[in-house]
C-alpha positions in Angstrom: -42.0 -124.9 24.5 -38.9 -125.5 26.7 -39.8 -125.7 30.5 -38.7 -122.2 32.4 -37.6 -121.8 36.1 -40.2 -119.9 38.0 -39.9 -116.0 37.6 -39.7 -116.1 41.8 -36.7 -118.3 41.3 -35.6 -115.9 38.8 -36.1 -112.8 40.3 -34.5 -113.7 43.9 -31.4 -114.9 42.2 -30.4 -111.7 40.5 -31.6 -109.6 43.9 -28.9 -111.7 45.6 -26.6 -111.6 43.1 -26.8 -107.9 42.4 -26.8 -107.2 46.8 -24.2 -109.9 47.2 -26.8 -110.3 50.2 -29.4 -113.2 51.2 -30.6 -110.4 53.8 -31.0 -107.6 51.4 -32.2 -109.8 48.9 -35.0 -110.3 51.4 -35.9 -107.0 52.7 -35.9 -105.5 48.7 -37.8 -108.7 47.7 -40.4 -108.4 51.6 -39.4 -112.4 51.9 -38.4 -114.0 54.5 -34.3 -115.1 54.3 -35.3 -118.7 54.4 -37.9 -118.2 51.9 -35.2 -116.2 49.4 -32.5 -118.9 50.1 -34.8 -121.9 48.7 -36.0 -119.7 45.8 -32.3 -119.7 45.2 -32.0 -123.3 45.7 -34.5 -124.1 43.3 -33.3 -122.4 40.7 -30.2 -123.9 41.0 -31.6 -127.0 41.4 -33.6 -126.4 37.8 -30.2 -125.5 36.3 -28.5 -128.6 37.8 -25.5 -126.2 39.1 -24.1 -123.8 42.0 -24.7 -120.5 41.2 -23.1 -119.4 44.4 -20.1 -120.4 46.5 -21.6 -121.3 50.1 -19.4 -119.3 53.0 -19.6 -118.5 56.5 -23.0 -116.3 56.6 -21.8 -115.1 53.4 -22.6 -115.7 49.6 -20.5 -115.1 46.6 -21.6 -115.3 43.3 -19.5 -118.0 41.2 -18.3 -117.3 37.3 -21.7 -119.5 36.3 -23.8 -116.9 38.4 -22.0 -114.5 36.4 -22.3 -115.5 33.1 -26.2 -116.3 34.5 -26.7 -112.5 36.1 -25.1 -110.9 32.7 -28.3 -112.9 30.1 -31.0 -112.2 32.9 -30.5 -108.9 34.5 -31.4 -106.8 31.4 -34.5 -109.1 30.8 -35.7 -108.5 34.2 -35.1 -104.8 33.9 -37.1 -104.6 30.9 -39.8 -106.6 32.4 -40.0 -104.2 35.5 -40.3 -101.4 32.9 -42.9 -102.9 31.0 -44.9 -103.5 34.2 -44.4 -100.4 35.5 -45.7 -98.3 32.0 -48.4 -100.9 32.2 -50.0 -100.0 35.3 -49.1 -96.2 35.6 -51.2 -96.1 32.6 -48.2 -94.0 30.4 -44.8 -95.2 28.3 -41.9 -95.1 30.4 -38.9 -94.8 29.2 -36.3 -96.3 31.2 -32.6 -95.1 31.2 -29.8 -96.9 34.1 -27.1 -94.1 33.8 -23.6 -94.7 35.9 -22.2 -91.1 36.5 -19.9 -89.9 39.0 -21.3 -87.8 41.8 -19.1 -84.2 40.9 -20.6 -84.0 36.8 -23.5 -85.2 38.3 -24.2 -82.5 40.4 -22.1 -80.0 38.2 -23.2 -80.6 34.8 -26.1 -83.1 34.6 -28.6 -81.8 37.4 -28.7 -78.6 37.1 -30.0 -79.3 33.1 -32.2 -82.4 34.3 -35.1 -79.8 34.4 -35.0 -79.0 30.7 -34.4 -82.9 29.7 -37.5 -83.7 31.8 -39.6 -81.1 29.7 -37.6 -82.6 26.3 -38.7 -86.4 27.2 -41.5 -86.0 30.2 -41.2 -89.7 29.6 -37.5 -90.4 30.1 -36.7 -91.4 33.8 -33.0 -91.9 35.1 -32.5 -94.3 37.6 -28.8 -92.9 38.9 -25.7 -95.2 40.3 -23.0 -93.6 41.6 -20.7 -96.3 42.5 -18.1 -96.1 40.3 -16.7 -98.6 37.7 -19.3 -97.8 34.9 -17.4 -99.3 32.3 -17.5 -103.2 33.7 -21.5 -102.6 34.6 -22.1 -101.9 31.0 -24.8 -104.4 30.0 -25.1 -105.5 33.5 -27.4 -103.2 35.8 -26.2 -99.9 33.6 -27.5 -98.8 30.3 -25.2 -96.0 29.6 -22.3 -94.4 32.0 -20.8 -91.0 32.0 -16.6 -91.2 33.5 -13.7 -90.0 33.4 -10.8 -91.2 31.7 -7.8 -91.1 29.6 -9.4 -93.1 26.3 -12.4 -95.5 25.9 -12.2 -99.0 25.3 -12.4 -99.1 21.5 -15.0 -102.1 21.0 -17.7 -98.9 23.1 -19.5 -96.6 21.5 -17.7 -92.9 23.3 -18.3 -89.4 22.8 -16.2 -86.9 24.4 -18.0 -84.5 26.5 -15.2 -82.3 27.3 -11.5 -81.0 27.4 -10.1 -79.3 30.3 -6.9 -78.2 32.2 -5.3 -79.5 35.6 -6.0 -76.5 38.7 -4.1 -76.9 41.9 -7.0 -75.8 43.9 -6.3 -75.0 47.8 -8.1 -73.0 50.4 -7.9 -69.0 50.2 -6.0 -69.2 53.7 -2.5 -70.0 51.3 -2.8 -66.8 50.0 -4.1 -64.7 52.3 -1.3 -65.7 54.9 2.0 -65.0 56.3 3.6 -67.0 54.0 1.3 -66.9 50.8 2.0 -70.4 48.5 3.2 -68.8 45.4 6.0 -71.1 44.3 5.2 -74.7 43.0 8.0 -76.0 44.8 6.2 -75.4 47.8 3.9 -78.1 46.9 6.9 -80.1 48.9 5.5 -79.1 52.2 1.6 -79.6 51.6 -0.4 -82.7 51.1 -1.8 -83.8 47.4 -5.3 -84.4 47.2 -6.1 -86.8 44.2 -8.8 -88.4 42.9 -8.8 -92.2 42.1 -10.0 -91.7 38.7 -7.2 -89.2 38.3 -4.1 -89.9 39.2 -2.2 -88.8 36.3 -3.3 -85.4 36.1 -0.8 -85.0 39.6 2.1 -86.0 37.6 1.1 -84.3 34.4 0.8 -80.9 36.0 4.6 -81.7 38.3 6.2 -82.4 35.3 5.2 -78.9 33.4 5.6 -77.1 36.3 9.0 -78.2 36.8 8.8 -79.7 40.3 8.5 -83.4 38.8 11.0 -84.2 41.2 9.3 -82.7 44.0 7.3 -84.8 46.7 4.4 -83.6 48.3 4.4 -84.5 52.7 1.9 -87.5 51.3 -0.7 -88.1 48.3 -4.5 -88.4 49.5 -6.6 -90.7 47.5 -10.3 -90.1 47.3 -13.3 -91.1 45.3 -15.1 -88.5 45.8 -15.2 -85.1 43.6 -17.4 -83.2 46.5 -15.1 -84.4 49.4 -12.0 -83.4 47.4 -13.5 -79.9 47.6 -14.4 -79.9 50.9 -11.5 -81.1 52.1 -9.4 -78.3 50.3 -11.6 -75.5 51.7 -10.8 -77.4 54.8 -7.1 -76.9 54.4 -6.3 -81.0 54.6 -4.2 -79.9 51.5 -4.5 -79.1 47.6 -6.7 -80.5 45.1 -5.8 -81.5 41.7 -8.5 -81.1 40.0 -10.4 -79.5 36.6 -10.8 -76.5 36.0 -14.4 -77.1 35.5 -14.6 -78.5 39.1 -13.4 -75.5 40.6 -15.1 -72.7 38.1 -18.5 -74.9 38.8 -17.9 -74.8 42.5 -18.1 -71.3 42.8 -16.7 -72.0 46.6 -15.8 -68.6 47.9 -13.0 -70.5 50.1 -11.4 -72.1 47.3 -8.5 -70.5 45.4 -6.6 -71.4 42.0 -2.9 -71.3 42.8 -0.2 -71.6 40.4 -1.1 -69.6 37.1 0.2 -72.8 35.2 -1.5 -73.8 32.0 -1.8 -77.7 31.9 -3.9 -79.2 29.4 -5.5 -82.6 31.6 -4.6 -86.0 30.2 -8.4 -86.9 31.1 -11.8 -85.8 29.6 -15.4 -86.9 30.9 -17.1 -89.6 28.1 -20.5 -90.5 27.4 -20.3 -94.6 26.7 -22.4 -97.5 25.9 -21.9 -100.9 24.3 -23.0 -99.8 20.5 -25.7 -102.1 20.1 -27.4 -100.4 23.9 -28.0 -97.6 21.3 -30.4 -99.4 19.6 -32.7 -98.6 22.3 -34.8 -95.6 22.5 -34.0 -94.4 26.2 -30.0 -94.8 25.2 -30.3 -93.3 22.1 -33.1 -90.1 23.5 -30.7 -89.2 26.6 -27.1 -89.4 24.6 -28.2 -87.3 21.8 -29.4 -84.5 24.6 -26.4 -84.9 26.4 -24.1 -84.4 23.6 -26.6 -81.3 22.5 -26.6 -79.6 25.9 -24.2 -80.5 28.2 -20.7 -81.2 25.9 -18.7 -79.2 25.7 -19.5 -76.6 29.0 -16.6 -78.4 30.8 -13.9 -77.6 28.1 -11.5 -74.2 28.9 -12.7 -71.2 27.6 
């Protein structure tokens, strides 16, 4: 049997590489820095190559650490589950979901109850930080986002349809000057999410003010902060109409009674073959049982 790098080595390598931090690394791993950095050393020193290029108090992981972290990270993850069921003395079932903190809170948690009495055995370990779709296979089973299309090579469902909202704080109406007129939008600011942008421009262009610049365009990556910062009056969201019906913000208004259908739609993806495993396969079919379909316009 072929020779293997001790599991130590092993282990501190993908901490570090996963933290991009010798001092993280450390504290997850209660080891000293030293002690992580020549776990690291030997490891490389098994493999006979950098897996890191060496900066200033600073590490970054090189293209053979990648190619490295993408082969062990699942294997260590499915050792740390098998541990795990071992000694709490029950099958766990393990499920690393990427989801976006608005359908999180929206649409996910408040079913998470009724999943949990489905599969008392499934357990979520949640990551909200963004780009789901390049973490596929690498620290995330499974990812719920937002987007136009899916890459086709994925395996995708489409969990909803919705329309574009201009969503702004009740103040605009309730004033002197009430906002009634899209063209008004000239004289506020846009609040838009990163993930997105389009749904700005696809709602200008069918309202007729394509032409029309708002004072400036917010970016944000944040669903809840959107929200807040609309009820705040730092300007109008552009949004789902899910987001805002989900909300239920008394401070929040819809303005503009424009119907525009959003070029964007949440999807539940995977690489196909992640299906093959019972936690993927358990949490997808509930999700596509329980949750599709609440976001789409009645």
């Amino acid at each position: 049997m072929r020779r293997l790098p001790p599991l130590g080595a092993i282990e501190a390598f993908v901490q570090v590489a996963r933290l991009g931090s010798i001092k993280a690394a450390a504290d997850e791993l209660s080891l000293s820095a030293p002690a992580l950095s020549r776990r690291v050393q030997s490891l490389e020193r098994f493999l006979d190559k950098p897996l890191f290029e060496r900066r200033h108090q600073a590490l970054a992981i090189n293209a053979d650490g990648e190619r490295l972290l993408g082969l062990l990270a699942p294997v260590m993850d499915q050792l740390s589950d098998a541990v795990e069921a071992m000694t709490s003395g029950t099958e766990l079932l393990r499920l690393r979901l990427g989801v976006l903190p608005l359908y999180a809170s929206q649409r996910l948690f408040p079913h998470l109850g009724e999943l949990r009495r489905a599969h008392p055995a499934l357990h979520l370990d949640i990551d909200t930080a963004g780009h789901g779709v390049a973490r596929l296979g690498d620290g995330l089973d499974a990812a719920i986002i937002l987007s136009r299309d899916v890459d086709p090579t994925l395996h995708a469902d489409r969990l909803d349809r919705n329309a574009v909202y201009v969503i702004g704080a009740k103040a605009l109406l309730d004033g002197p000057q009430p906002v009634t007129s899209p063209a008004q939008i000239g004289g506020m600011t846009a609040l838009v999410h990163r993930e997105m942008t389009e749904a700005f421009d696809a709602w200008r262009q069918l309202a007729g003010v394509a032409n029309v610049d708002p004072l400036a365009v917010d970016y944000f990556d944040s669903g809840p902060l959107m929200l807040e910062a609309a009820a705040q009056g730092l300007g109008v969201a552009f949004m789902h109409e899910s987001h805002f019906n989900d909300a239920r913000d008394p401070r929040l208004v819809r303005l503009f009674d424009i119907e525009v259908e959003s070029p964007y739609s949440y999807w539940f993806v995977c690489r196909p073959r992640a299906l093959l495993a019972r936690p993927v396969r358990m949490f997808r079919d509930w999700l596509v049982d329980t949750v599709k379909g609440e976001g789409s316009p009645a």
